[in-house]
N, C-alpha and C positions, 0 to 999 in steps of 0.2 A: 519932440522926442529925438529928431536926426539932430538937433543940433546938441545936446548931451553926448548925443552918445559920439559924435567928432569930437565934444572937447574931452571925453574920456580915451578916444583914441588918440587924440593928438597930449595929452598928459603922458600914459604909456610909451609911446614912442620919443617924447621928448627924455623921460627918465632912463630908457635904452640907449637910446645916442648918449646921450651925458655921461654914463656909463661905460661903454665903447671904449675910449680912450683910454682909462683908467683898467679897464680889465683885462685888455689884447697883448698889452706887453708884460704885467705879472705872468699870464697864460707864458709866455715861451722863455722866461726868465729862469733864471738856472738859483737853487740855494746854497749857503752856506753854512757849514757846522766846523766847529774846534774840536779836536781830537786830541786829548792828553795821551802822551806818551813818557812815561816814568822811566824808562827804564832804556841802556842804551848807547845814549848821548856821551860825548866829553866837554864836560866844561874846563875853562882854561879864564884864571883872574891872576890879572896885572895891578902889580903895584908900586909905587915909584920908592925908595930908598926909606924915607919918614913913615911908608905907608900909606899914604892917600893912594886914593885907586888912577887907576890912569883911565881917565871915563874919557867914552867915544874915540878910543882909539881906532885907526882903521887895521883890518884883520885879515890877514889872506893867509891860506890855508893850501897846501900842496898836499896831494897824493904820493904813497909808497911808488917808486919808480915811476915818476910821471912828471913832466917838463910843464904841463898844463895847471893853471890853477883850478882848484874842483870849490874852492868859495871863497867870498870876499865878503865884508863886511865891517861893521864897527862895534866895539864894546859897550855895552849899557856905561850908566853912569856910577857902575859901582865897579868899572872894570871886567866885568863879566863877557868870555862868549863862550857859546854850546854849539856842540858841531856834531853829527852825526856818521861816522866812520862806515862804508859801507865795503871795505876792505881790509883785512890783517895788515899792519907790520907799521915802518914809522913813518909818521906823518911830519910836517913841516909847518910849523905856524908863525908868520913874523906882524907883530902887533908895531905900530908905528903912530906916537900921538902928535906929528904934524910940525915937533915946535926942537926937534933933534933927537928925540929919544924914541930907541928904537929896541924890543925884544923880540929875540928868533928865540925859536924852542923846539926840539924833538918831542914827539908825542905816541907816545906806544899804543897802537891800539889794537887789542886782540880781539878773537871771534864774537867774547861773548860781550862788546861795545857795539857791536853791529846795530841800527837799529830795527827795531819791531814796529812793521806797519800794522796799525789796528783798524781795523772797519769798520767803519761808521753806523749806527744803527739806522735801521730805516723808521722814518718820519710818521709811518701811519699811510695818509695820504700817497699819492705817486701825480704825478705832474697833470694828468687827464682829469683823476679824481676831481683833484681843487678846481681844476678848470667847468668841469660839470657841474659840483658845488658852488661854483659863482652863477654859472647862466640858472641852473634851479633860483639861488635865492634870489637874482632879478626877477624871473617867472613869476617867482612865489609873492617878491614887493606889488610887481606888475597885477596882477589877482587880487590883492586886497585894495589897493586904492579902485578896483575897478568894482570890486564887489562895495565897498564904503557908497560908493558915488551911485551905483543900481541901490542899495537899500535907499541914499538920499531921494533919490527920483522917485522910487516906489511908495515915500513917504508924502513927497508933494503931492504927485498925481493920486493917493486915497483922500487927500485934505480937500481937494477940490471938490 
């Protein structure tokens, strides 16, 4: 009988440790969600004389009255960037694909281009929840193999 009931303790604790590693850092791990924003934005599409796009151009972007660049970036492959104006009046953009060619452009952006932060919904869960929900459902695995293994033993020892 003590020697079940050690290899029932030592299964349980073998299934905890195992689990340990894999549960301790989702626990303080931070999630992620995408948030569409419709509405806002200025896109701004380059294209070369024939019309082909000027794809992965690089993209910088200056603020109304501002010496500093407020973004840099490159053009998808259809010539596309989106930029988010969080100030009235003109903007500076000079799109350069690397190989001579070079477009500067004023960009008028009034109030209602501003963008709209929206808020993420909340998930249900909150960071503690899920974390209590993992150590329950260990608890709960933990419980059934110990209860499987007392009805096996209870089975032997009536057989006897």
């Amino acid at each position: 009988m003590k020697k079940s009931k050690r290899r029932i303790t030592c299964i349980v604790l073998s299934i905890a440790l195992i689990n340990i590693p894999y549960s301790i850092p989702y626990s303080f791990a931070h999630g992620v969600e995408a948030i569409s924003e419709g509405a806002g934005g200025t896109a701004i599409r380059a294209v070369y004389d024939g019309g082909e796009a000027m794809s992965y151009a690089k993209v910088t972007i200056s603020a109304p009255d501002s010496k500093t660049v407020f973004q840099t970036g490159r053009s998808d492959r259809n010539g596309r960037f989106c930029f988010f104006p969080d100030v009235s009046g003109i903007w500076k953009v000079v799109m350069e694909d690397g190989i001579g060619h070079r477009l500067e452009m004023a960009v008028n952006a009034d109030q209602a281009q501003k963008a709209h932060i929206k808020q993420p919904e909340s998930s249900g869960l909150n960071k503690m929840g899920k974390v209590l929900f993992g150590i329950s459902l260990i608890f709960f695995m933990a419980s059934l193999l110990i209860w499987l293994n007392a009805k096996k033993i209870l089975r032997q020892t009536a057989g006897k």
